[in-house]
C-alpha positions in Angstrom: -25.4 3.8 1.0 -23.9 7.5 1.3 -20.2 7.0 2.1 -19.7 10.1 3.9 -21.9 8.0 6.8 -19.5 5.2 7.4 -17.7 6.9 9.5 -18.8 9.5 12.9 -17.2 12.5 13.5 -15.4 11.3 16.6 -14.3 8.1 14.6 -12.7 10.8 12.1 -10.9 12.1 14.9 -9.6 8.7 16.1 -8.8 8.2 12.5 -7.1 10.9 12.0 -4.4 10.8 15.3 -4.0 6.6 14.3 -3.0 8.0 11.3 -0.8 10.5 12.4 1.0 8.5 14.9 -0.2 4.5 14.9 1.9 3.8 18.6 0.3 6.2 20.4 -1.3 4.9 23.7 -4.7 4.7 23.8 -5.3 6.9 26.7 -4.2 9.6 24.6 -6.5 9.4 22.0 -9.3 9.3 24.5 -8.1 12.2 25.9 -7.3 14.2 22.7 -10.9 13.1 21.6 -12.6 13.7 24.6 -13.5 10.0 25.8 -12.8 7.6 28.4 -10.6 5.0 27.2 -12.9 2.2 27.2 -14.7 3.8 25.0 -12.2 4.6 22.4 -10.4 1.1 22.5 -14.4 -0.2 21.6 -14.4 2.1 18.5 -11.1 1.2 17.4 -11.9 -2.2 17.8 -15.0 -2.0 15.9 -13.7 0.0 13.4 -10.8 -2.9 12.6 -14.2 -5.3 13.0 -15.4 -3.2 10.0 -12.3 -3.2 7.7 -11.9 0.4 7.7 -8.4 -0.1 10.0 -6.6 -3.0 8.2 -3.6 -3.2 9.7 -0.6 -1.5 11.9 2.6 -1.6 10.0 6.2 0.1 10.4 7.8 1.9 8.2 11.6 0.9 7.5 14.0 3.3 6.1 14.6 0.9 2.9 18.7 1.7 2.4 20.1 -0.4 5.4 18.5 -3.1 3.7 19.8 -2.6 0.7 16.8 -2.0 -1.1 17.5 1.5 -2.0 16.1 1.4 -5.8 12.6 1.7 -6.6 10.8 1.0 -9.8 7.4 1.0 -11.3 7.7 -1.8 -13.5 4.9 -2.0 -16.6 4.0 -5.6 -17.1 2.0 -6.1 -20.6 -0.3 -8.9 -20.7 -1.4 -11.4 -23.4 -5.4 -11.3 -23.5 -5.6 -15.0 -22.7 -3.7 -14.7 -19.4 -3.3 -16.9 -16.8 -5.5 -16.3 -13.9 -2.7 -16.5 -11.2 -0.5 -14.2 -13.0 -1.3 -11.4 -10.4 -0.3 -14.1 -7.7 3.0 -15.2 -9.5 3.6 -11.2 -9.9 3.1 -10.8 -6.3 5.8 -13.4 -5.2 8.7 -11.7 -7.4 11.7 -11.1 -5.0 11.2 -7.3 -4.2 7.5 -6.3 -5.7 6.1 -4.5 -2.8 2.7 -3.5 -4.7 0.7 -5.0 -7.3 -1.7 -2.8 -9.4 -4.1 -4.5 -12.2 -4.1 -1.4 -14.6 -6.5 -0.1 -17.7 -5.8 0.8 -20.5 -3.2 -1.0 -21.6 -3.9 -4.4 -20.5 -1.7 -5.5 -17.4 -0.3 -4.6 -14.0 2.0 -1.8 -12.9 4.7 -3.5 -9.9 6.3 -1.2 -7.1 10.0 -3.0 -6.8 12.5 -2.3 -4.2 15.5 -3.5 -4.9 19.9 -3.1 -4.3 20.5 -1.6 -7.9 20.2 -1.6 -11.6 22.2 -4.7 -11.9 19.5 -6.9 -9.6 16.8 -5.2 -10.8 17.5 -6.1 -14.2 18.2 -9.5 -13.1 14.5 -9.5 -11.5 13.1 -8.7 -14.7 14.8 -11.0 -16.9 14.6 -13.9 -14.9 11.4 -13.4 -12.9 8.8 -11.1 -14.8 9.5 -12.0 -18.4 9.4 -15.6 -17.7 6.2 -16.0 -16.3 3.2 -17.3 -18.4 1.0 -14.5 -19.6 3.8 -11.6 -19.7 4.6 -10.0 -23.5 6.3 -7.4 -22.5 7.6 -4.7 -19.7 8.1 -0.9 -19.4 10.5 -0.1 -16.3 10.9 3.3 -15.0 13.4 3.7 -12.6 12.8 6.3 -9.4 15.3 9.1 -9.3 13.7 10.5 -6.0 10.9 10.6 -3.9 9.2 14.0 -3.2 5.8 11.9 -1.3 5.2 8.9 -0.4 2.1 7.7 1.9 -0.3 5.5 2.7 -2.6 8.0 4.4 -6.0 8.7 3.3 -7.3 12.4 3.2 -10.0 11.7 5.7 -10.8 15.6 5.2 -12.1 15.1 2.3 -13.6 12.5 3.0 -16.1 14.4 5.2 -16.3 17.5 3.0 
């Protein structure tokens, strides 16, 4: 199936203002697209049907929380793993992404935690614990030029 025809060019345009702004009322995507709002709220809804929208989620500014640290955390694998590793991985106190990775075998973690003190805490007695884990690289994020979840739905269509 060409991918290119998953999508309509007025869905690209509804795709592209949800993207830009997620809160903003439906009337005003059907008029920035042209539509009557029926119609656009029956697209949308069809196009969550479809899995192509997942989800709505806010952004929170991650310092009040005391979560200002980020880390990509290497996690090195034995080869006879445990299956649920990934799962265990997930459940670590501040892992907000799991990646299963080439190459070297294993999974590269996104952490958010306070500071270097709890982050090594994390590691030492969460990650290297678990079944499965040989070793871990940690690299620790100094600052953050871009960070999204958007997708380029431009090129998407080119």
């Amino acid at each position: 199936m060409d991918q290119k025809r998953i999508i309509d060019d007025i869905d690209h345009k509804i795709l592209t203002i949800l993207q830009n702004k997620s809160r903003i009322p439906n009337v005003e995507v059907a008029r920035q697209v042209g539509m009557a709002p029926s119609a656009v709220l029956e697209r949308i809804r069809k196009l969550e049907d479809r899995g192509i929208i997942e989800g709505y989620e806010v952004r929170l500014n991650p310092q009040p929380f005391n979560q200002g640290l980020m880390a990509f955390v290497q996690v090195f694998v034995q080869s006879s793993c445990h299956a649920d590793l990934a799962v265990q991985l997930s459940t670590v106190t501040g892992v907000q992404d799991v990646h299963q990775v080439a190459g070297d075998d294993g999974y590269l973690l996104k952490l958010r935690v306070a500071d270097n003190r709890e982050l090594g805490r994390v590691i030492a007695e969460e990650i290297c614990p678990l079944p499965g884990v040989q070793q871990t690289r940690t690299s620790i994020v100094l600052n953050t030029i871009k960070e999204t979840r958007k997708i380029d739905l431009n090129r998407f269509l080119s």
